[in-house]
C-alpha positions as CSV (number, residue, x, y, z in Angstrom):
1,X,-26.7,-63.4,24.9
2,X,-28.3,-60.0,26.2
3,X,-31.4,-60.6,28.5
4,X,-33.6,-58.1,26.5
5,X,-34.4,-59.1,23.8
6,X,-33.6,-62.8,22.8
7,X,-34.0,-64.3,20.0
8,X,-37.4,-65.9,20.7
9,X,-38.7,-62.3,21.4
10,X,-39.1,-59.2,19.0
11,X,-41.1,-56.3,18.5
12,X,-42.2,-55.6,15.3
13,X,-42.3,-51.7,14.9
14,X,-38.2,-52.1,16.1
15,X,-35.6,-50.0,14.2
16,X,-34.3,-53.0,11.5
17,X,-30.2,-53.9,11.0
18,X,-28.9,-56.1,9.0
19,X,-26.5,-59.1,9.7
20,X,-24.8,-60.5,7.0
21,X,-23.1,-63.4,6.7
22,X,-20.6,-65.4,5.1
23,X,-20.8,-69.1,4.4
24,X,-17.8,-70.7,2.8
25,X,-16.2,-73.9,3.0
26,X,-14.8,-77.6,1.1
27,X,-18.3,-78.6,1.8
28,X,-22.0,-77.4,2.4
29,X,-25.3,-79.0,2.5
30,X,-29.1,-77.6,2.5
31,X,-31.1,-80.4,2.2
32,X,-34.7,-79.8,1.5
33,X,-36.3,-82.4,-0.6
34,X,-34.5,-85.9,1.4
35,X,-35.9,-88.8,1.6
36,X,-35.1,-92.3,2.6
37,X,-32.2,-92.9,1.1
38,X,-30.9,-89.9,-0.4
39,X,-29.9,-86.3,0.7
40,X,-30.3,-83.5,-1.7
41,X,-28.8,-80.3,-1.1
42,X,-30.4,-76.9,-3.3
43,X,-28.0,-74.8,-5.4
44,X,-27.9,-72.1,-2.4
45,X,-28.6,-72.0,1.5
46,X,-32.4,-72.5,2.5
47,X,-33.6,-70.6,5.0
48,X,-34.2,-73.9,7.3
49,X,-30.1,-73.8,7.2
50,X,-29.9,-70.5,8.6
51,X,-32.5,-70.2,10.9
52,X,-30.6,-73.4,12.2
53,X,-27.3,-71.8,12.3
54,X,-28.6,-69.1,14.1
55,X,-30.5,-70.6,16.4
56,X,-27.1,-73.0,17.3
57,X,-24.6,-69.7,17.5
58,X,-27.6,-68.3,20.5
59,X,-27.8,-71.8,22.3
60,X,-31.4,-72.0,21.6
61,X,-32.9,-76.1,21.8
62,X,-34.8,-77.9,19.5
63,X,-37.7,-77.5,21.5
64,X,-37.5,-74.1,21.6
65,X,-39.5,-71.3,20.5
66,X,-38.0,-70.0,16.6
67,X,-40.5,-67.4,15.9
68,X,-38.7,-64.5,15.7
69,X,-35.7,-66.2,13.7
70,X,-38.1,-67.1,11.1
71,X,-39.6,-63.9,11.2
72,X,-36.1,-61.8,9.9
73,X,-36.2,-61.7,6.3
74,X,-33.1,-63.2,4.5
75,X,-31.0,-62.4,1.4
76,X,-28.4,-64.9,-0.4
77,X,-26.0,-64.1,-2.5
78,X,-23.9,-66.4,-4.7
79,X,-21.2,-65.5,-5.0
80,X,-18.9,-68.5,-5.9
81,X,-21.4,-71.4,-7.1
82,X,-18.8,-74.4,-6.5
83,X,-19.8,-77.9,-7.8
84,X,-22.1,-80.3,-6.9
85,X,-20.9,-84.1,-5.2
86,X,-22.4,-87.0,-4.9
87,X,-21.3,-89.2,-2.0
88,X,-22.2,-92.8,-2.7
89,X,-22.4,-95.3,0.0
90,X,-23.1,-99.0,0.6
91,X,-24.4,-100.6,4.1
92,X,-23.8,-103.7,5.0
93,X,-24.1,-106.2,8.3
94,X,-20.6,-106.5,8.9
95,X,-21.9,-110.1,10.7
96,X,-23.6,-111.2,7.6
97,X,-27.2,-110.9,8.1
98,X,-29.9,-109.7,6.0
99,X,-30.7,-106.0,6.3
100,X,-33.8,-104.9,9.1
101,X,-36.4,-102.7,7.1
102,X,-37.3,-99.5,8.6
103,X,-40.6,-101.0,10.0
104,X,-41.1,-102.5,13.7
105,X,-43.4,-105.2,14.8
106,X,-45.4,-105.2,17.6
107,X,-42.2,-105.6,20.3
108,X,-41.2,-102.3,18.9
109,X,-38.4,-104.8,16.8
110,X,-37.4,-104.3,13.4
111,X,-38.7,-106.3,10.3
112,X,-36.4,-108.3,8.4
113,X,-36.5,-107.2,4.6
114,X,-38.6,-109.2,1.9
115,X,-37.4,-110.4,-0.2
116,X,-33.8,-110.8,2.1
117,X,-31.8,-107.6,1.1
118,X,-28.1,-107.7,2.2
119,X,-27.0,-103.9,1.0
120,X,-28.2,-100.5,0.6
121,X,-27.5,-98.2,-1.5
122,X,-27.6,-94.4,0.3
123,X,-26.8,-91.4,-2.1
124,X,-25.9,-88.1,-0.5
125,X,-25.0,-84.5,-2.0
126,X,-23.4,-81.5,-1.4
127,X,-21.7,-78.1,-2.6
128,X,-18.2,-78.1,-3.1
129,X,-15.6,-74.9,-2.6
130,X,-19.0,-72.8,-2.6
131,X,-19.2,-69.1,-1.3
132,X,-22.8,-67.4,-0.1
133,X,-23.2,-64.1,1.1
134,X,-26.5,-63.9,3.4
135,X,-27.6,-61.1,5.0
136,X,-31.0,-61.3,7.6
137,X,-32.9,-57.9,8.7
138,X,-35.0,-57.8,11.6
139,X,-35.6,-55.5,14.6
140,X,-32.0,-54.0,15.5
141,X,-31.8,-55.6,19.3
142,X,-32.2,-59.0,17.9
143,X,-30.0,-58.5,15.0
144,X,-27.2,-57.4,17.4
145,X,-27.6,-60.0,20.0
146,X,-27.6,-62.1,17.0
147,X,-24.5,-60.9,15.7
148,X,-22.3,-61.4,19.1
149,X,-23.8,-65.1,19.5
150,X,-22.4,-65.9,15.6
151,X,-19.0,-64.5,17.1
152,X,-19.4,-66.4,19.8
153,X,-22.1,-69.7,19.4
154,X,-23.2,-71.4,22.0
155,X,-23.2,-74.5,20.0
156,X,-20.6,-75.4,16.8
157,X,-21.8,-73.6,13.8
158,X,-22.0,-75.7,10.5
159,X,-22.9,-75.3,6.4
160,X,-26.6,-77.3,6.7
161,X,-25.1,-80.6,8.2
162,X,-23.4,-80.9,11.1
163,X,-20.1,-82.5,9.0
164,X,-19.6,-79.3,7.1
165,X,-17.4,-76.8,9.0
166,X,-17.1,-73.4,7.8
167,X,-13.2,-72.2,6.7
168,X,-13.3,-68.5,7.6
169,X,-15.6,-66.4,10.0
170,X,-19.6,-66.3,9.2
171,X,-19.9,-62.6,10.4
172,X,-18.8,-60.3,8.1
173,X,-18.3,-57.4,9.6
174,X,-20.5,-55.2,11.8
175,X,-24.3,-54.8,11.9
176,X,-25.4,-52.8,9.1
177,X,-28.3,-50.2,8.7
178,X,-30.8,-50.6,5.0
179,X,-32.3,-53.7,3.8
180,X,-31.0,-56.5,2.7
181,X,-30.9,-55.8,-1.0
182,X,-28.8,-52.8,-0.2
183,X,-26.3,-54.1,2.1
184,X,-26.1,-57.4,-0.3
185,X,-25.3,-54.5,-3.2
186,X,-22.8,-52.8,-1.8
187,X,-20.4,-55.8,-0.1
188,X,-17.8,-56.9,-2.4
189,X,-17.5,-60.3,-3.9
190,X,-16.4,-62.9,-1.4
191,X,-15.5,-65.4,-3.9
192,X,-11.8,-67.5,-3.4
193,X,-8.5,-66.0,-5.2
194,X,-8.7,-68.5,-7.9
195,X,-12.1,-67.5,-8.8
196,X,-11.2,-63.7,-8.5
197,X,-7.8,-64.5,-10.7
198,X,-10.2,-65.8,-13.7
199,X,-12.3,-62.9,-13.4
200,X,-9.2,-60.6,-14.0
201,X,-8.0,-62.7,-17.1
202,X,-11.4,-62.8,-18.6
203,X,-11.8,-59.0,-18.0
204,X,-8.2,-58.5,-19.1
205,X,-9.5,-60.6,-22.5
206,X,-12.5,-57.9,-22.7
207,X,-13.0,-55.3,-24.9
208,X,-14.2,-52.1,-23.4
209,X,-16.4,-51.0,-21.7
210,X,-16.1,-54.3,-19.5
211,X,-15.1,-52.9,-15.7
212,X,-13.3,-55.5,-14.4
213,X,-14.5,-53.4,-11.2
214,X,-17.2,-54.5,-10.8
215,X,-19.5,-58.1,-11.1
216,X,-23.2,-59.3,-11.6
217,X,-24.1,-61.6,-8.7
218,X,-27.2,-63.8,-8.7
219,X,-29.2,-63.5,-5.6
220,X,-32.6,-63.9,-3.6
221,X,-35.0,-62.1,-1.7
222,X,-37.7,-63.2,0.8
223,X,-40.9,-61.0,-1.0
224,X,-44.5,-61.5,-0.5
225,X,-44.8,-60.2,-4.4
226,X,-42.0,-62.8,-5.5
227,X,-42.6,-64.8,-8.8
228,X,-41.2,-68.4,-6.9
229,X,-42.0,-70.1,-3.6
230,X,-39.1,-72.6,-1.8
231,X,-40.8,-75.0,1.0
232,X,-37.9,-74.2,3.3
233,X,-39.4,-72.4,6.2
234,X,-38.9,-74.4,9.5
235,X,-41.8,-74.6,11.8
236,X,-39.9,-76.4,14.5
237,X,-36.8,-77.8,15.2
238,X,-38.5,-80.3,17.7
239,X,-37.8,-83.9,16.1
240,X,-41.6,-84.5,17.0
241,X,-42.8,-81.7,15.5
242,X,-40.7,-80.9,12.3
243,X,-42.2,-79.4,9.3
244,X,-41.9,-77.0,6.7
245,X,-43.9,-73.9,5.1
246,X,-43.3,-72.2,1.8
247,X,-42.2,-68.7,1.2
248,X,-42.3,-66.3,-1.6
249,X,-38.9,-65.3,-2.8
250,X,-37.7,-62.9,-5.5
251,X,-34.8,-63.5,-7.6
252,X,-32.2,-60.7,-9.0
253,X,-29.1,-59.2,-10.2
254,X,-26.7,-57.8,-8.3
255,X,-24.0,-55.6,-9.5
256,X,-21.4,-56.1,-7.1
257,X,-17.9,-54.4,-6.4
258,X,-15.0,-56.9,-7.3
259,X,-12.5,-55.8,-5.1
260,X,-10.1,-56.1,-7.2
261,X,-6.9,-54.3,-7.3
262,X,-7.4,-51.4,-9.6
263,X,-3.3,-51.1,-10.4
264,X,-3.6,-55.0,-11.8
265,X,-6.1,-53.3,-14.7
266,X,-6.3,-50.4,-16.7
267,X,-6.1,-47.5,-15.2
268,X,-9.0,-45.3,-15.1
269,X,-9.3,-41.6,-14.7
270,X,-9.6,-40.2,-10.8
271,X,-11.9,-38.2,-10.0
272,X,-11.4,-35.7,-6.7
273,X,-14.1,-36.4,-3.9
274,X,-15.7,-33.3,-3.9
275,X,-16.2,-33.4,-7.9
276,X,-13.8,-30.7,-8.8
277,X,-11.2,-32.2,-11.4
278,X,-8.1,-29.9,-11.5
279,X,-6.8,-31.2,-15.1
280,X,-10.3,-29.6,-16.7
281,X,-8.6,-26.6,-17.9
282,X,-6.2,-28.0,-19.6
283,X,-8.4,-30.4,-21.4
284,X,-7.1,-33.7,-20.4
């Protein structure tokens, strides 16, 4: 990571980039609302998760200082949904014995249960074969150092839990200049072939005008003026001092190129880049 800035230090009044990001793999988990015995995981990445990965990809501890992480402003896109999983698990004392409670007595040991309870029952979720576009703007230094330290983390890089590995690389692409809802805009979809392949039948299905060129994409927006609030905004990473604030986001539409290969649809008329079509006179 460069010496000036790092990612603990920004300036405010900085020219602002754009990193964007692309989180796909057979599993991912946010969690945001676990407790006790079982591990949620949100429709979409939380903030917490990618403050977290980006903190991991720059080597930064959990003690350390995540202020100007959770300062960038993020943008998710979803581009392939996936399907949600439930893991079930039981616990058991492989040497018989009731199961300890989470509570300690006064030697610091645990309490047996009561009444005697030989199994738990944990339940634990996550995203399967989903695809997310993020982008996160902040000043321009700290976006790029960013953006080398995802190339090249310090620490492994995961989907929200540490057993969730991504299948292809999370940068996508250079550092870009705008703001998040024009970089998420203009990047085309990101979603698997198989997903892309049902797009093309169903637009092949279609009557006109459907483009099979291009595709609306749900997404959100950190916004002061947004109409909903997630509780996702990590304070610390510290295990002594973890918490979480809420943030305003916006939700929209995005109208997204495909990507697509225009020779597998109808073909539609060219136009020359500087406007002037040659066929005019003619009348075609």
């Amino acid at each position: 990571m460069p010496a000036n800035p790092t990612p603990t230090q920004a300036t405010a009044d900085e020219e602002q980039a754009v990193l964007v990001l692309r989180l796909a793999g057979p599993l991912q988990s946010w969690g945001d609302r676990s407790a006790f015995n079982r591990r949620d995981t949100p429709p979409q990445p939380t903030k917490s998760g990618v403050v977290g990965l980006l903190a991991a990809a720059a080597g930064l501890g959990r003690e350390a200082d995540i202020t100007a992480l959770v300062g960038l402003r993020l943008g998710v896109r979803i581009d392939q949904p996936g399907t949600l999983l439930r893991d079930y698990h039981t616990v058991s004392d492989y040497r018989g014995r009731p199961l300890p409670q989470a509570g300690v007595n006064a030697k610091g040991l645990q309490k047996p249960t009561s009444p005697a309870k030989d199994t738990h029952v944990t339940h634990r979720y996550y995203l399967q074969d989903a695809v997310f576009v993020a982008a996160v703007q902040g000043p321009a230094a700290l976006v790029t150092a960013l953006a080398e330290a995802v190339r090249r983390p310090a620490f492994p890089l995961a989907l929200g839990r540490r057993s969730c590995v991504p299948t292809q690389p999370i940068a996508l692409g250079e550092v870009r200049g705008g703001t998040v809802e024009d970089v998420l805009a203009e990047e085309p979809w990101q979603a698997g072939q198989a997903a892309k392949n049902a797009y093309r039948r169903r637009a092949e299905r279609a009557p006109a005008p459907f483009s099979p060129h291009r595709i609306d994409l749900a997404a959100t927006f950190d916004d002061p003026s947004g109409g909903d609030t997630f509780q996702d905004v990590p304070r610390s990473f510290d295990p002594r001092e973890r918490g979480f604030s809420t943030r305003r986001i916006r939700h929209a539409w995005l109208d997204v190129p495909s990507g697509l290969d225009p020779m597998t649809t109808p073909a539609e008329p060219a136009a020359a880049a500087d406007g002037h079509d040659p066929f005019a006179l003619l009348g075609w």
